[in-house]
N, C-alpha and C positions, 0 to 999 in steps of 0.2 A: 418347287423343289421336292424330288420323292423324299418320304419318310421309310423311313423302315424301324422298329424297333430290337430285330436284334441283330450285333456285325458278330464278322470274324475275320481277326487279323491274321493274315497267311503265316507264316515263318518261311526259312529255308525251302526250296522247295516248291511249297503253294503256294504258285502265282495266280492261280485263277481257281472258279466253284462252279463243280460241273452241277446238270440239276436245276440248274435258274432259267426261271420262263419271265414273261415280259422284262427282258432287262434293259436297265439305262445306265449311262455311264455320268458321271458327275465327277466336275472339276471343282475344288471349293479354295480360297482362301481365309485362312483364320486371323483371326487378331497375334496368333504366336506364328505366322507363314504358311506355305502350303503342307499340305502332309505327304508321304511319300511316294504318293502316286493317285492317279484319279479311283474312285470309290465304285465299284459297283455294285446297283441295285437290281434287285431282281425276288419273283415268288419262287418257296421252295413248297410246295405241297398249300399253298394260299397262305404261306405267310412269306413277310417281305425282309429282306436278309440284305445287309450291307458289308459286301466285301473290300477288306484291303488288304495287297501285299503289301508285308511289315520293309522290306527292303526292297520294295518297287520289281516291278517287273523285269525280268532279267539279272535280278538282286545287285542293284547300283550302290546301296548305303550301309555304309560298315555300320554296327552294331550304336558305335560312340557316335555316329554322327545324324541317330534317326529320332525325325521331327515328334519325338512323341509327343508334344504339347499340341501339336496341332492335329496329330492322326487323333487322338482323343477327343479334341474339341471338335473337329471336324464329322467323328461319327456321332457326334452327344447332337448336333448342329441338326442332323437324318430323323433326331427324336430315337435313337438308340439306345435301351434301357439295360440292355448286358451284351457282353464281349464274352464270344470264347476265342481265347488265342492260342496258337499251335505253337509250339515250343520245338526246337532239337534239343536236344542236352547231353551231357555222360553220363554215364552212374562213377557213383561212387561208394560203391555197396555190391559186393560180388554177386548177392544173390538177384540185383537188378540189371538181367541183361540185354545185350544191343538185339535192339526188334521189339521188344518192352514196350508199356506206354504205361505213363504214372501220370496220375491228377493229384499233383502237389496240395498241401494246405497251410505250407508256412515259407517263410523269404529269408533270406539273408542275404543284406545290401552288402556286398563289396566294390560297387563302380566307385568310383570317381571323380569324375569330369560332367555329369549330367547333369542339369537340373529338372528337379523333382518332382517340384509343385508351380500350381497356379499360384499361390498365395505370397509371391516375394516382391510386390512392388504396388503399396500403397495401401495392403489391407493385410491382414495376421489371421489363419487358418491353423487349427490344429484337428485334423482329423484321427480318431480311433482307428488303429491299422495292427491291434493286435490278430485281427484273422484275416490275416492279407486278402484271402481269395473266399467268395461267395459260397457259402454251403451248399445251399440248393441247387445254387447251377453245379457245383461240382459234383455233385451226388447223382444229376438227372445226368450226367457226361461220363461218370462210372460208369453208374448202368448201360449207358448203349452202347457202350468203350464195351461192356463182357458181352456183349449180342453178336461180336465182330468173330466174338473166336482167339481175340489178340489176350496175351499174359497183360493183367492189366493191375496194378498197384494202386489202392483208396490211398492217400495223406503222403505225405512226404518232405522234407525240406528241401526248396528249389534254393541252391546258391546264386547270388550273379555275380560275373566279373564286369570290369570293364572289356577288354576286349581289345582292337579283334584279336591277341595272341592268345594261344590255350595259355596253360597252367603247365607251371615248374615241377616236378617232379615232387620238392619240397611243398610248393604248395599246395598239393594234390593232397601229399598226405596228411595236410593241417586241417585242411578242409574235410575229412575224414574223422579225424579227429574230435572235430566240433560234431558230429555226426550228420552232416550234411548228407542227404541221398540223392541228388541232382545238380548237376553244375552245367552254367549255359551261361550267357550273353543279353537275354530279351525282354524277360519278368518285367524289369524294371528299368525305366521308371516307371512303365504302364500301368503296374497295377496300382503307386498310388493315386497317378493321377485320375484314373480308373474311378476309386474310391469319392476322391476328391469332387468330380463331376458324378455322383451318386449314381455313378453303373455299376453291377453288378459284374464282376469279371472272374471269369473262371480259365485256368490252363491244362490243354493236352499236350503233355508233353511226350513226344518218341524218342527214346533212348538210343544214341549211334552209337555211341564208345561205352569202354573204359575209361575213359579219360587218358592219364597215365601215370597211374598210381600201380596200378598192376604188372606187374612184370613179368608174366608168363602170356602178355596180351603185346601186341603191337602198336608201337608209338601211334596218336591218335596223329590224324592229320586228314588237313580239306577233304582231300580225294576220298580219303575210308568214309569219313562224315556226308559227304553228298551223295556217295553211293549207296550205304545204308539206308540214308535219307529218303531215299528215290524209291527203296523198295516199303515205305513206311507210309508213301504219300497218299497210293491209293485206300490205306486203313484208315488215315485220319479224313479220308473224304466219306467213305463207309461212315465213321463215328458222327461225321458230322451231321451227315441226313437224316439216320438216325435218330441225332440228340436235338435238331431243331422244331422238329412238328410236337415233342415229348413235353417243350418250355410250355409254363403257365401263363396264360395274361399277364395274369396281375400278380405283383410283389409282395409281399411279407414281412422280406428280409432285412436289415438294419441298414445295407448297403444303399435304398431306393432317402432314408434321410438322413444322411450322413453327416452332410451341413448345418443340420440343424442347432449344434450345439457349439459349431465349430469355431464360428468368426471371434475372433477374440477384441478385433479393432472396433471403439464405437462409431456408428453409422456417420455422425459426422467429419468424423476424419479419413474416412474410407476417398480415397484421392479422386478424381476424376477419370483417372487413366483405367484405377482399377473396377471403376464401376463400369466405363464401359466396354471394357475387354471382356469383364466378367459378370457381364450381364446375364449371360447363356446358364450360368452356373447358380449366380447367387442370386440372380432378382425375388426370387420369391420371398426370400427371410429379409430381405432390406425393404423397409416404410415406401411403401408405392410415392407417397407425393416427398418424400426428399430425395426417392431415389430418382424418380424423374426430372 
C-alpha cells in the first residue's frame, strides 16, 4: 500500500490535485466503512500527498451523510501525519468578503446528527480540543495563502451547521452575535477526529457569501456558492503547492500526542471490538502483550 504522509481533503469544488506525478489510486475499507471516494496518491515536488474529495467525485454526499470516521482512518491507514482541508464557507463579518480565504483557529459545533469520535464503543477518550486546528500547519498555510496575492485572514471562528439547508435569517444573526466569523457545513466532525487519530489538521477556508445576514447582499443560494466557488478553486490549488513542499518532517506540535493522556478506560476493560478497530489509533499506549 502507498504511504504518503501528508493528505488533503477536497471541499466543494476540488475534486482532483493537479501537480501529482507518479500517481496511484487506492481503494480502502475501514473498520468505520469506506470513505467517500477512492484516495489518491501521488509526489508533489518529491514529497507524497494523499488526496480526497471530501463529497466524492462529482460531489455525491451531502454534508450529514460523509463517512468522516473512515475518510480519517483511512488517510491515518497511508501513514498521514497532517490534513489540510479546503473549506467553502460564508462570512459573517462584513469586513470578510466572498473571494476571501481565512485560516480559522477555533470551532463551534452546531451539527447534530453526527458522530464525533472513535471512542464510543468499548473504550473512553477524552482528548484536549481547546485549539481545534494545528498551529504550525496553520501558520505554514497563511504564509503561502499571502504569496497568491488572495486577501487572506490569520484566526478566526469557523461555525458548523448541520446542513445541507443554509441558515435562517434569525440564525445568521445569532450566529454573529456569538461572534462567529465563518459559517460552513465540513470542520466537523473532521477536525476532532483529526485530533483523535494524532494528525495535525489544518483548514483553507474560501469565503462565497454573505450568508444571509446581510441585507444589502443577495440571498445566498447553490448556484452563487458554486460559482464563486469555481473562481476560488484555482487559488486554493496555487496555495496548496505552495504550502506542501514549505511542511516540516517532523512534528513538535501537541497534536502528533494527543492520545497520550487520553484513554480514560483501563486496559483491561477496553472491549475486544475496540481494540481492534482501534488498533491503528491506540496500539502504541496499550501493553503490547495484553494488547495482543
Amino acid at each position: 500500500m502507498p504511504q504518503a504522509k501528508i493528505g488533503v481533503i477536497g471541499g466543494s469544488g476540488l475534486y482532483n490535485m493537479e501537480g501529482l506525478s507518479e500517481i496511484e489510486e487506492v481503494k480502502l475499507t475501514t473498520p468505520f466503512g469506506e470513505p467517500s471516494d477512492a484516495i489518491i496518491t501521488g509526489n508533489m515536488e518529491g514529497i507524497r500527498v494523499a488526496f480526497l474529495p471530501r463529497h466524492g467525485k462529482g460531489h455525491q454526499i451531502s454534508p450529514s451523510n460523509l463517512p468522516a470516521k473512515a475518510n480519517i482512518y483511512a488517510l491515518k491507514s497511508l501513514g498521514v501525519e497532517r490534513i489540510i482541508s479546503v473549506n467553502a464557507v460564508g462570512s459573517l463579518k462584513e469586513e470578510i468578503q466572498p473571494m476571501d480565504i481565512l485560516i480559522p483557529d477555533q470551532l463551534i459545533d452546531q451539527t447534530k446528527e453526527r458522530d464525533s469520535t472513535f471512542f464510543n464503543s468499548g473504550i473512553v477518550g477524552h482528548i484536549s480540543f481547546a485549539e481545534p486546528f494545528c498551529s504550525v500547519l496553520s501558520q505554514i498555510l497563511f504564509e503561502a495563502a499571502t504569496k497568491t496575492g488572495a486577501k487572506v485572514h490569520r484566526g478566526g471562528t469557523y461555525l458548523v451547521i448541520e446542513g445541507p439547508q443554509f441558515s435562517s435569517k434569525a440564525e445568521s444573526q445569532l450566529y454573529r452575535s456569538w461572534g462567529a466569523d465563518v459559517i460552513g457545513m465540513t470542520a466537523l466532525p473532521e477536525a476532532k477526529l483529526a485530533r483523535e487519530a494524532e494528525i495535525c489538521y489544518a483548514t483553507l477556508a474560501t469565503v462565497t457569501d454573505y450568508d444571509c445576514w446581510r441585507l444589502s447582499y443577495e440571498t445566498v443560494s447553490a448556484e452563487m456558492i458554486l460559482a464563486n466557488l469555481q473562481k476560488g478553486v484555482d487559488v486554493s490549488k496555487e496555495i496548496l503547492r505552495l504550502t506542501i513542499p514549505r511542511i516540516p518532517q517532523n512534528r513538535e506540535c501537541a497534536c502528533a500526542t494527543a492520545l497520550k493522556y487520553a484513554i480514560a478506560t483501563s486496559q483491561k476493560y477496553i472491549s475486544a471490538e475496540a481494540r481492534r478497530d482501534l488498533r491503528l489509533l491506540i496500539g502504541k499506549y496499550l501493553d503490547k502483550a495484553e494488547f495482543d
